[in-house]
C-alpha positions as CSV (number, residue, x, y, z in Angstrom):
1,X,107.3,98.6,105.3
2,X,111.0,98.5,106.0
3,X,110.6,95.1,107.0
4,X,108.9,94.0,104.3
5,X,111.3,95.6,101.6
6,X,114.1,93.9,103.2
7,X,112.4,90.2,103.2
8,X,111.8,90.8,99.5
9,X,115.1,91.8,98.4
10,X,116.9,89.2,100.5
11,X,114.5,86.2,98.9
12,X,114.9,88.2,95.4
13,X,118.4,88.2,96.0
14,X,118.8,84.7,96.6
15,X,116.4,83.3,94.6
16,X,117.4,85.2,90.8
17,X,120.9,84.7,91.6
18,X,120.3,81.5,88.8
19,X,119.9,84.1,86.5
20,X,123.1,85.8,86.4
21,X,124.6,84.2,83.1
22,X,125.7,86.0,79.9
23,X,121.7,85.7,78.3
24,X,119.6,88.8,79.3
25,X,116.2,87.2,80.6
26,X,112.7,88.4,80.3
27,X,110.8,88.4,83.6
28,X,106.9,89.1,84.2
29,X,105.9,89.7,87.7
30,X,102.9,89.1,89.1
31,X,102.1,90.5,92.7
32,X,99.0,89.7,94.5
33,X,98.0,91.2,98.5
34,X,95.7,91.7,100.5
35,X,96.9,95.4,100.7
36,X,96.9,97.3,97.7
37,X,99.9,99.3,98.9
38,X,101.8,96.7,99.9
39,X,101.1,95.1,96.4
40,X,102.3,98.4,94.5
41,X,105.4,98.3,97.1
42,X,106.4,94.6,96.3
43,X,105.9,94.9,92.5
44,X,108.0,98.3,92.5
45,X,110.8,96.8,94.7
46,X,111.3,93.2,92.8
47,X,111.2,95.1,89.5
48,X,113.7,97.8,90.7
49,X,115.8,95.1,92.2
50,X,115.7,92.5,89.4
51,X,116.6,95.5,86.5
52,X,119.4,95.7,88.6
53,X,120.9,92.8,88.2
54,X,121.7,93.6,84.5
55,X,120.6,90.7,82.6
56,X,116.9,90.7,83.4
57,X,114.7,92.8,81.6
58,X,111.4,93.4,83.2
59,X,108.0,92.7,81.0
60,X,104.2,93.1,81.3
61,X,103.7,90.1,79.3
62,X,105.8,87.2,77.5
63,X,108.9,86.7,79.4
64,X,110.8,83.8,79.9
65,X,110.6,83.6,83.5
66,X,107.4,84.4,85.8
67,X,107.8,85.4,89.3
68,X,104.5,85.3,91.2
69,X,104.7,87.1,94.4
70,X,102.1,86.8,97.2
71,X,102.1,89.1,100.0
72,X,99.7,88.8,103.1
73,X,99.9,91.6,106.0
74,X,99.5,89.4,109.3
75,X,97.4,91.6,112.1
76,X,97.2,90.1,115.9
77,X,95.8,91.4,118.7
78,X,98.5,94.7,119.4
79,X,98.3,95.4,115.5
80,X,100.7,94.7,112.4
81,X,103.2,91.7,113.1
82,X,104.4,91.2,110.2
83,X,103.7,89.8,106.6
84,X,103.8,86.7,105.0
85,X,105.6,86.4,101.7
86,X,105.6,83.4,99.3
87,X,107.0,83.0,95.5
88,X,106.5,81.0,92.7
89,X,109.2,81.1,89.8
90,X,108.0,79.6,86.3
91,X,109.8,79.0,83.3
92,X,107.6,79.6,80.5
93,X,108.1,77.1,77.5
94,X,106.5,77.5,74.1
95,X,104.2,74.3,73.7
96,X,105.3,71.4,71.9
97,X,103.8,70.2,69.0
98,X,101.9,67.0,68.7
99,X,101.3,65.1,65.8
């Protein structure tokens, strides 16, 4: 799981570094796995890591930004090799009004 928390907060790292302006952002994240502890892991880590950035602000619901995680353990023959980790970032904008 060492592995796996590194890979996370080296994307995380990388990918939020966007965020770091003045304006304190509201992020939702939303992990999904095929391994419920690896799930609770990756939601726990990106939340952790992402508060401590110090202008993002970590919500359940209605945040500006969304980070989806997905995280797949990959099994071979000889046992765990590895996972897979992909991410989606959406800005969430209020819909515009149509006449």
């Amino acid at each position: 799981m060492k592995k796996l928390s590194f890979i996370i907060l080296l994307i995380a790292a990388c990918s939020v570094s966007a965020l770091s302006q003045t304006k304190k952002f509201r992020v939702d994240i939303v992990v999904a796995a095929n391994e419920k502890q690896a799930e609770n892991e990756a939601r726990s880590y990106l939340g952790r890591e992402l508060r401590s950035l110090g202008d993002v602000e970590v919500v359940n619901k209605g945040g500006e930004l969304t980070i989806i995680a997905t995280v797949s353990k990959i099994v071979g023959n000889q046992g765990l090799m590895g996972y897979a980790i992909s991410f989606q970032f959406l800005e969430n904008r209020p819909l515009a009004k149509v006449n």
